[in-house]
C-alpha positions, 0 to 999 in steps of 0.5 A: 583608200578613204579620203575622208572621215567624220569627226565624232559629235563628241569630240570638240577643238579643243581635243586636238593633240599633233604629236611628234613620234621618233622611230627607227630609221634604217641606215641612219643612227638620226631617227626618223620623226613623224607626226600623229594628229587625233582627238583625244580626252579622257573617259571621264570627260567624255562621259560627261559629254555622253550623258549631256547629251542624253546618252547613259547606262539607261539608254544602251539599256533600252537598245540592248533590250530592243536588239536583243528582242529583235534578234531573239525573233529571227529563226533557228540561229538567228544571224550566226546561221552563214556558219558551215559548222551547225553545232558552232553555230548552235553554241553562238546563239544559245550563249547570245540568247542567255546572256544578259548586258551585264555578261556582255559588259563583262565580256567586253572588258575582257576583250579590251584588256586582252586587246583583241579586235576584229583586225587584229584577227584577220591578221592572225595577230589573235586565235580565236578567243575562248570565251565565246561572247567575247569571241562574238564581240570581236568578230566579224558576226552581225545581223544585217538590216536595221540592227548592222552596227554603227560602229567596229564591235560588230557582235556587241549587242547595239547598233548606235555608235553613241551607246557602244561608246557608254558600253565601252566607257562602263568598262574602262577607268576614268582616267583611260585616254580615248581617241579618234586618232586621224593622221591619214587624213590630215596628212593626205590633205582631206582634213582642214580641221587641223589647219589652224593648229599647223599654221600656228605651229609654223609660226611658231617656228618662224619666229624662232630665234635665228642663232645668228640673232642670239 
């Protein structure tokens, strides 16, 4: 298991939400609280963010036309050839090489408003999607080299984490909440970021007012 993680550059302090969430607890009609740490901001803020620092609808144009010509340039079905089925693999490589970032815009909203990942697959949680760009996106397909993914949407055609996000926040509305939700960390103790938020918290709850005192 990872011990630890790296905040997003585009994330900021200020960002930081501790959530108190109750959920069942068995044997026991008190329910159980536990508490959720993220970095969280809507896509409107963090396309801002994005665009300040030189990142917008022109650069994921400019990566999308350099991978797609990169992967373009590899052989027969390009990096969909570990595919025992040759005509499934035939099919993948037909439709990434017709579709422009438009259809891969498109189908990635697809893919966030059904929800599917890549996890969730693995899981069985999902079958296998009909529309085969979006199956592409949220599968475990990618070229390797120079052109792996920085990022979970490995089929989606760039690299950077920093245009997959302004690929993301094309297809989302404005006031959609974006996250980098850390619990684990902070709760394992490989997370000091939060340090200052908890200690504050326990303050806060020291100088409750005793009943005693009321």
């Amino acid at each position: 298991m990872r011990r630890s993680y790296t905040v997003w550059e585009h994330f900021t302090a200020e960002d930081r939400v501790i959530r108190a969430i109750a959920t069942d607890n068995p044997g026991s009609n008190v329910p159980y609280i536990f508490r959720d740490f993220a970095y969280s901001v809507t896509a409107d803020v963090l396309r801002r963010r994005l665009g300040r620092a030189g990142f917008t609808r022109t650069t994921l144009e400019q990566e999308f036309q350099a991978y797609y010509h990169a992967v373009c340039r590899l052989p027969d079905t390009m990096f969909f050839r570990t595919y025992p089925d040759r005509e499934r693999a035939q099919a993948r490589a037909d439709a990434f090489r017709a579709a422009t970032l438009n259809d891969w815009l498109d189908a990635l909203s697809k893919t966030v408003e059904i929800g599917v990942t890549r996890v969730g697959r693995n899981a069985f949680e999902f079958a296998r999607p009909e529309n085969i760009l979006v199956d592409i996106i949220s599968g475990r397909d990618e070229p390797d080299g120079d052109l792996m993914s920085k990022h979970c949407l490995f089929g989606f055609p760039c690299s950077s984490l920093n245009n997959m996000a302004v690929a993301l926040l094309e297809v989302v509305p404005g006031e959609a909440i974006c996250e980098q939700e850390v619990s684990m960390f902070v709760e394992h103790d490989s997370d000091t970021s939060f340090d200052d938020m908890l200690l504050r918290k326990k303050l806060d709850q020291k100088n409750e007012p005793e009943y005693e005192d009321i």
